[in-house]
C-alpha positions as CSV (number, residue, x, y, z in Angstrom):
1,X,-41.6,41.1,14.5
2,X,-41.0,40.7,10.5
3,X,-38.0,38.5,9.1
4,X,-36.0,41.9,8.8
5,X,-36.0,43.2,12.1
6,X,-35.0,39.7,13.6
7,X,-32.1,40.2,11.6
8,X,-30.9,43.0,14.1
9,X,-32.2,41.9,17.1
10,X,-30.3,39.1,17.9
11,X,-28.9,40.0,21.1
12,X,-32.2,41.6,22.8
13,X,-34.8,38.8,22.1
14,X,-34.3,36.1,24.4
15,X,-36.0,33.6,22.9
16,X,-32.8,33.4,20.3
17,X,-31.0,32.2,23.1
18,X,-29.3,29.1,23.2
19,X,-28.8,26.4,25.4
20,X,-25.5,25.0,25.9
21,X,-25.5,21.2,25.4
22,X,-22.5,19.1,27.0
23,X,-20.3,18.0,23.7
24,X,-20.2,14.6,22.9
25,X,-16.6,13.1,22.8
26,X,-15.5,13.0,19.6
27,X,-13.2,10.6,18.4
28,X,-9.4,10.9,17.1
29,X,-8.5,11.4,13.5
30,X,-6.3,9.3,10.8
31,X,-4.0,12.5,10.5
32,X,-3.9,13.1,15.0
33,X,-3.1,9.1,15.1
34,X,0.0,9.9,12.4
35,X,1.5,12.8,14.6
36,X,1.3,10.8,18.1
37,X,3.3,7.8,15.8
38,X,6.0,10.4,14.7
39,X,6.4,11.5,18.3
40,X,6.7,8.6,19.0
41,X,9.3,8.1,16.5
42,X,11.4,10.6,17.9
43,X,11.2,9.9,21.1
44,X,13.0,6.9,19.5
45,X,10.3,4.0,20.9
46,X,10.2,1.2,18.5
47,X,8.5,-1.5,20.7
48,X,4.7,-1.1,20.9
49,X,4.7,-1.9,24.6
50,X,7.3,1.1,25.1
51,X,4.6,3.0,23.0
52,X,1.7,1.8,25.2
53,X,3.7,2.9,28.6
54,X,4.7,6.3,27.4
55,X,1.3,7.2,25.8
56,X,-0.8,5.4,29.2
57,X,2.1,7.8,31.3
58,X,1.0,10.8,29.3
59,X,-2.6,10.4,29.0
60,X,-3.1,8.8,32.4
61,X,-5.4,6.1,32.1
62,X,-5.0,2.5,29.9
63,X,-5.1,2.8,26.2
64,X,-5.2,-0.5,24.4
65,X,-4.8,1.1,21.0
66,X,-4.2,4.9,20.0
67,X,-7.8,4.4,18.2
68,X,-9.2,4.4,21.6
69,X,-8.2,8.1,22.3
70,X,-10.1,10.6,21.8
71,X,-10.1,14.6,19.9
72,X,-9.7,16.4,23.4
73,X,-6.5,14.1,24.0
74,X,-4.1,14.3,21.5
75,X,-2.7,18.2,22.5
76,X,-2.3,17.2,26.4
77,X,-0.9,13.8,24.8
78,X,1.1,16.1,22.1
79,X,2.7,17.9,24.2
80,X,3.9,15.6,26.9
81,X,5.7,13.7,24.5
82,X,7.6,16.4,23.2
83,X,8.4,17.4,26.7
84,X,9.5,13.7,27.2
85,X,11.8,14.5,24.2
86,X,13.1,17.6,25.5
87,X,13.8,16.3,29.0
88,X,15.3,13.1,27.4
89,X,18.0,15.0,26.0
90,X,17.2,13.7,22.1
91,X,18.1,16.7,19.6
92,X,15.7,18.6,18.0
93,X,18.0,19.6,15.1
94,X,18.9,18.2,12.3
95,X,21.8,16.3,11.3
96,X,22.8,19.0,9.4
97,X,22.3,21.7,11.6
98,X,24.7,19.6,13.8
99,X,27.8,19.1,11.6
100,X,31.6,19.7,12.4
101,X,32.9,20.9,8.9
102,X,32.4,23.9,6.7
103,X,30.7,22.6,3.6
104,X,31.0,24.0,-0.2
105,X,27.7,25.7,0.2
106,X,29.0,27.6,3.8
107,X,32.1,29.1,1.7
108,X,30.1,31.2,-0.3
């Protein structure tokens, strides 16, 4: 079989088949370890134990550092701490969505 017919035979030869391999953990990114700290932040936890307990709640096992954690856990992790938020009753509006009094900029 030449170079050119390979080209359209990818699905009948079976020698192009490929073995799954099991995927290697991979670990978390700078930008995944900045949006578990700002839902952290508005779950309103300042105290790094606090942090510790809600993160080791959500993810269910120890973490000594958010470092530790790794690609696959940060949406489960995600996720549960925005539910945490939502069942805690904390707003998810803004200040200004939230005010009392018309403003200039409502009158026109």
């Amino acid at each position: 079989m030449t170079d050119e017919d390979a080209l359209f035979q990818l699905f009948d030869d079976p020698s192009s088949e490929t073995i799954a391999q099991p995927s290697v953990p991979q670990p978390i990114a700078a930008w995944q370890i900045s949006q578990i700290r700002a839902a952290l932040d508005s779950l309103g936890t300042t105290d790094m134990s606090e942090r510790r307990e809600q993160v080791e709640a959500v993810v269910g096992r120890p973490v000594a550092a958010l470092g530790e954690l790794m690609y696959d856990d940060v949406r489960p992790l995600l996720e549960g701490l925005h539910a945490r938020r939502a069942a805690s009753g904390a707003s998810t509006t803004s200040a200004w969505d939230e005010r009392d009094e018309e403003t200039w900029i409502d009158r026109l």
